[in-house]
C-alpha positions in Angstrom: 0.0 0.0 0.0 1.4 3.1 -1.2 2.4 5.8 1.7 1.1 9.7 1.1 3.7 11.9 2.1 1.4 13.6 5.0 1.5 9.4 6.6 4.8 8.1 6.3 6.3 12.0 7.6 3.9 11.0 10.6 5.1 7.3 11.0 8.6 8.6 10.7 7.8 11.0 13.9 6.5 8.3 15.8 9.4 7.1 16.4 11.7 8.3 19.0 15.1 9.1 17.3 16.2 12.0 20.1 19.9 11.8 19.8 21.2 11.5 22.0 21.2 8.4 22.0 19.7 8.6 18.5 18.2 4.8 18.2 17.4 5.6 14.8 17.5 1.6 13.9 13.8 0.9 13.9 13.2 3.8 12.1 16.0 3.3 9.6 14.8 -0.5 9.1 10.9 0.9 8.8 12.2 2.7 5.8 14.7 0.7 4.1 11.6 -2.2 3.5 9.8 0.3 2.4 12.4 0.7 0.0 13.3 -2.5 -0.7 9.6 -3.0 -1.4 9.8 -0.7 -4.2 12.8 -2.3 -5.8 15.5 -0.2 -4.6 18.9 -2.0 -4.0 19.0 -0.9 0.0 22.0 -1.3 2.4 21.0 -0.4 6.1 24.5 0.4 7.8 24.7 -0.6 11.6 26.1 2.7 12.9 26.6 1.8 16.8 24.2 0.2 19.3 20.4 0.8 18.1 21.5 2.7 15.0 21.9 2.3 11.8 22.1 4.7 8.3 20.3 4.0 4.9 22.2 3.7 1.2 19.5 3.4 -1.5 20.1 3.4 -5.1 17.9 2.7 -8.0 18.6 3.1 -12.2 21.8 3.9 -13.0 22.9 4.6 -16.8 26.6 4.9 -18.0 27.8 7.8 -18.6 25.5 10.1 -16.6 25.7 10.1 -12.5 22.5 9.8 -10.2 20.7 12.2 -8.3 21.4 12.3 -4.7 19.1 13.2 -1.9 19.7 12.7 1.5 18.3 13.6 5.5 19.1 12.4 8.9 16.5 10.6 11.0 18.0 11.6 14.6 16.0 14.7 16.2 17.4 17.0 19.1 16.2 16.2 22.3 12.7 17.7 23.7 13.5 20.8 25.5 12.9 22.1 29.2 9.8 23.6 28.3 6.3 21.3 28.2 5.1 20.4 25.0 1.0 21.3 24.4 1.5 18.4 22.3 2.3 14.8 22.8 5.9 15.3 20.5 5.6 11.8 19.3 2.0 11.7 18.5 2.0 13.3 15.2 -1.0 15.1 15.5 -2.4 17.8 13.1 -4.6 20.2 14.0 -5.3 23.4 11.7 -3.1 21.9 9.1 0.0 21.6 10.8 1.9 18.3 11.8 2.9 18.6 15.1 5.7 16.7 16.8 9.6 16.7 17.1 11.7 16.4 13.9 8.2 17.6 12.4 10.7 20.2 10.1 13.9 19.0 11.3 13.8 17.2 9.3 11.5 13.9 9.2 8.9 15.9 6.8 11.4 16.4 4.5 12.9 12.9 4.6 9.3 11.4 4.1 8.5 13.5 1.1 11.5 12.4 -1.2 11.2 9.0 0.1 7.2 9.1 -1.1 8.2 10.9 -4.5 11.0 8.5 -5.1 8.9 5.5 -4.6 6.1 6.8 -6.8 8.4 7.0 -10.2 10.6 3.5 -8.9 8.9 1.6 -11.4 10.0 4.1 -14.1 13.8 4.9 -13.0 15.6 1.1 -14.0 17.0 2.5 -17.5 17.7 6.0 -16.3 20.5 7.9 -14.4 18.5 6.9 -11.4 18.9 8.6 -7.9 20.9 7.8 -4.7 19.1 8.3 -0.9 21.7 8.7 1.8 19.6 8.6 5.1 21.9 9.4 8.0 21.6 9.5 11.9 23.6 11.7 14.1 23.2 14.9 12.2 22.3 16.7 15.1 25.6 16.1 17.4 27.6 17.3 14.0 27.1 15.2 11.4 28.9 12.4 12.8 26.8 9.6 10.8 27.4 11.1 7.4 31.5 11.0 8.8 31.1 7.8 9.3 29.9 6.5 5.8 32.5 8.9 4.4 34.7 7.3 6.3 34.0 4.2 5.3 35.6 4.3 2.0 34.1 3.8 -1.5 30.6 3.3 -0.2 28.7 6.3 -1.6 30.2 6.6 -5.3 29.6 10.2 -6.6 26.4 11.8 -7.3 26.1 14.5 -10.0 23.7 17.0 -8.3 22.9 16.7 -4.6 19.5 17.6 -2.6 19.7 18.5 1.0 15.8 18.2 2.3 16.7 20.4 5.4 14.2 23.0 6.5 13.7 26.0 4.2 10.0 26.7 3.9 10.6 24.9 0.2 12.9 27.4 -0.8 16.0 26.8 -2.6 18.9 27.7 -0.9 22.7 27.4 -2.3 25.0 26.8 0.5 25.4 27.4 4.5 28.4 28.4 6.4 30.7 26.3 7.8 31.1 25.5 11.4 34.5 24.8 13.5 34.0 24.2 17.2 37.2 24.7 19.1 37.8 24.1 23.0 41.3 25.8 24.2 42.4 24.9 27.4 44.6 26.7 29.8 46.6 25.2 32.7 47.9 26.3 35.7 49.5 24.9 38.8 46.7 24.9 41.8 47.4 26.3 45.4 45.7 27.4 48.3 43.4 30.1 47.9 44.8 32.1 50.9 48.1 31.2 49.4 47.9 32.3 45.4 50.8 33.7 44.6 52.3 29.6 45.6 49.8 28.9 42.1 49.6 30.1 38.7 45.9 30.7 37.9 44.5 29.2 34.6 41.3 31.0 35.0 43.3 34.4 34.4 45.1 33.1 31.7 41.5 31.9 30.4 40.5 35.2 31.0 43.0 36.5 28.5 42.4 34.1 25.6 38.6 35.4 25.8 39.5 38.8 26.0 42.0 38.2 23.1 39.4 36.1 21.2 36.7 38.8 21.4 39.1 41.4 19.2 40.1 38.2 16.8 40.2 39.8 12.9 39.7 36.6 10.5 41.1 39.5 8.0 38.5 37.9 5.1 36.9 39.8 2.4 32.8 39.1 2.8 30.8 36.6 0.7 28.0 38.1 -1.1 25.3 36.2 0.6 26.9 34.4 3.6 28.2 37.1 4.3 31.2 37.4 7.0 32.9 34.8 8.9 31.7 35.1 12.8 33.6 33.8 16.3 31.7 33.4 19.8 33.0 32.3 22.9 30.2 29.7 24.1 30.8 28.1 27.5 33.7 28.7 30.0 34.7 26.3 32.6 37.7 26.4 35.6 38.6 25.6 39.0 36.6 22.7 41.5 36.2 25.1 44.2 36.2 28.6 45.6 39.2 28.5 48.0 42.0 27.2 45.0 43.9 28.6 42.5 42.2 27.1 39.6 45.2 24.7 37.5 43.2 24.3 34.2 40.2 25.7 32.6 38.4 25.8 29.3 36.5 27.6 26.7 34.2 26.4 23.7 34.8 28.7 20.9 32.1 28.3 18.0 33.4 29.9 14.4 31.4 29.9 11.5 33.2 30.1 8.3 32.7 31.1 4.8 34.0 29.2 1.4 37.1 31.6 1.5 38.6 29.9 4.5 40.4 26.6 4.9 39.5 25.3 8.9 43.8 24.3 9.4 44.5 27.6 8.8 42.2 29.1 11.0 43.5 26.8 13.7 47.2 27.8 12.8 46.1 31.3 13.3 44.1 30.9 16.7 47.6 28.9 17.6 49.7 31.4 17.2 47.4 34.4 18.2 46.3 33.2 21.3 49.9 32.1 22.4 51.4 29.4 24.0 49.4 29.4 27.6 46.5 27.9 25.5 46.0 24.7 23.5 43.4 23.8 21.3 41.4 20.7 20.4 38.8 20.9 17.5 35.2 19.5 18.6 33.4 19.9 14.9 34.8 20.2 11.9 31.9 21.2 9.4 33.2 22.7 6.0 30.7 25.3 4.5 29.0 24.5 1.3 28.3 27.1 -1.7 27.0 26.5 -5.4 27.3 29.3 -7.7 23.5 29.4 -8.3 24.2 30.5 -12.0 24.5 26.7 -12.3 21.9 25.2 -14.5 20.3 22.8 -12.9 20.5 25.2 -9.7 18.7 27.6 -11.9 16.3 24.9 -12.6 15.4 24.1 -9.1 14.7 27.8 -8.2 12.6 27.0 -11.3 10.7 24.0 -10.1 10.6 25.7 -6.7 9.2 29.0 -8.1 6.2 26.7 -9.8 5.3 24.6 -7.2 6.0 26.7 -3.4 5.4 30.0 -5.2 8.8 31.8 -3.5 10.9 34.2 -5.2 13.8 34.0 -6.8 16.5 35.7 -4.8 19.7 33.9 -3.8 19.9 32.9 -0.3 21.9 29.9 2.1 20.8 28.5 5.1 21.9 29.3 8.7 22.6 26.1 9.5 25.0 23.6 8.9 23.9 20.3 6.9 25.2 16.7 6.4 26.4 18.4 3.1 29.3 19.8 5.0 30.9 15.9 4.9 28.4 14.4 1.5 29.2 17.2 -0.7 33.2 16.7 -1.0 33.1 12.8 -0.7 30.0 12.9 -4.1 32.6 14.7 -5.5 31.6 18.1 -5.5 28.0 18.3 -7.1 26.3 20.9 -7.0 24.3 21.6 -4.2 20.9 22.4 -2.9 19.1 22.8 0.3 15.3 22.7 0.0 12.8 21.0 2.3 9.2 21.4 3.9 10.2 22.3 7.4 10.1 25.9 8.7 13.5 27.2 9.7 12.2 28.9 12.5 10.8 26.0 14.0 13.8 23.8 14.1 14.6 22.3 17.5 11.5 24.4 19.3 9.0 23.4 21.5 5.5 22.5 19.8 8.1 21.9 16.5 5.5 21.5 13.8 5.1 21.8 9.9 2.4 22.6 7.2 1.0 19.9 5.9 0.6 21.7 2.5 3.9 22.1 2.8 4.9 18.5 3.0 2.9 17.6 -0.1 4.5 20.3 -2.3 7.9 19.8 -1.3 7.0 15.8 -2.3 6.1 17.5 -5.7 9.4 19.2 -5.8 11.2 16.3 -5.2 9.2 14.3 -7.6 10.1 17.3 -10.6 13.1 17.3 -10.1 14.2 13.7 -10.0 11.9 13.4 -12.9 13.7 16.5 -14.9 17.5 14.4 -13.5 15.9 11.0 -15.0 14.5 12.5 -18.3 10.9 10.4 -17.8 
């Protein structure tokens, strides 16, 4: 029996995928017979206890690459704020679909799933498309690592869709994220006693104030504009009466295609000094099409038809899977477009338009259709 969209994006919520710990297997199995069902050539990858990511292809024609598409099934956790819904119900009321990963991102997952399945039985002799269904998006893309890691499983794609949230508008790239933690240490001591210590907290203290006047010295990208640092947590000393002998700080830079992540770290190196050394937490690479590519142009196109949105160039706030797909795929271009609403990402009462989920399967369906030539 054939899944709408609006059904299988509600089955999909129904299962609990928070991450952590993620336990996206039943989900990721639920999908690959669907799948399988439909005559696509499925490989569910175990990806730790209870977890597990999704390879399915279908056609394939020499000469001419597939389409790729791909989501993560994992969902951040609930929040400390009560839900007025039950977030794994999947509810709708006043045509919304309520629940978490309602637009981040199981909507958009189930809609290119649905569309793909439709047009299975017509995609043998064609170029054919690729699904890469990940888990542990959300603690920075560490799924979609790992089937990169694992080499020579994903082949290249020739264009690549990114069903994140956008409201179904086509969006060209995101920034890149590097998450840094630079420790100080220090030698600890009585606090009656400091001057027996040295103090990593004031040595902290410098690297933030230090960080806070940091100049990437990087000329601005037309639309993701400029490269931005934050200092996000600070931690040091165990207790009030000792001079503290180590402490940290989680330093969050967002990055535009200008800027290579090494030598950003060489430069934080040697700017902040020896008294601090760094680790790197994420390393996310930003990803940019130059939307005067054609088929780009032909999304906005199919977009334009079918969501009714304008035209103008714009990249998402976020960071994607396509941060770790995009260079192992071999550099297609690269689009984000999905059902979800931005805003709505990771909130309380998450929900998305149910409207929305059927045109972004229509989306899908055109432009795998346009890919395949049927």
């Amino acid at each position: 029996m054939m899944h709408s969209s609006i059904e299988l994006a509600q089955e999909l919520i129904r299962f609990n995928t928070v991450n952590p710990p993620g336990a996206e297997r039943p989900c990721a199995e639920r999908l690959a017979g669907l799948l399988e069902g439909a005559g696509f050539a499925v490989e569910l990858i175990p990806f730790g206890e209870g977890r597990a990511q999704i390879l399915a292809r279908i056609g394939g024609k020499p000469g001419r690459l597939p389409l790729g598409l791909t989501g993560h099934l994992d969902t951040v956790p609930l929040g400390a704020r009560p839900w007025s819904a039950d977030p794994f119900a999947a509810d709708i009321a006043d045509g919304k679909l309520y629940g978490r990963g309602a637009s981040d991102m199981k909507s958009g997952v189930a809609a290119f799933v649905t569309a793909c399945i439709a047009l299975a039985d017509r995609l043998a002799r064609t170029p054919g498309v690729m699904m890469i269904i990940t888990a542990g998006e959300e603690t920075g893309c560490s799924g979609a690592e790992a089937l990169v890691g694992a080499n020579g499983t994903l082949g290249q794609v020739g264009a690549l869709v990114v069903a994140e949230p956008t409201g179904n508008k086509a969006l060209v790239g995101h920034k890149g994220a590097l998450w840094l933690e630079a420790e100080t240490k220090g030698v600890t001591a009585h606090g009656s006693m400091p001057e027996k210590g040295i103090n990593a907290v004031y040595k902290a203290a410098r690297a933030v104030a230090a960080l806070q006047e940091f100049d990437f010295n990087v000329a601005r990208h037309d639309v993701l504009g400029s490269p931005t640092i934050n200092v996000g947590t600070i931690q040091g000393g165990f207790n009030i009466n000792s001079v503290p002998d180590r402490a940290l700080i989680g330093i969050d830079i967002r990055t535009i295609p200008a800027q290579s992540h090494a030598q950003i770290r060489e430069q934080l190196t040697s700017y902040l000094g020896q008294d601090v050394t760094l680790r790197t937490l994420l390393d996310a690479k930003s990803v940019w099409t130059d939307p005067s590519d054609p088929w780009i142009g032909e999304v906005f196109q199919v977009a334009r038809n079918i969501e009714g949105v304008g035209n103008d160039v714009g990249a998402a706030p976020y960071f994607t899977d396509a941060s770790a797909l995009t260079p192992a795929l071999g550099f297609p271009p690269t689009i984000i477009i999905g059902p979800g609403e931005l805003a709505l990402a990771h909130q309380t009462d998450e929900y998305c338009l149910v409207s929305r989920i059927e045109r972004a399967a229509e989306i899908y369906s055109e432009i795998v259709r346009n890919w395949c030539g049927i």
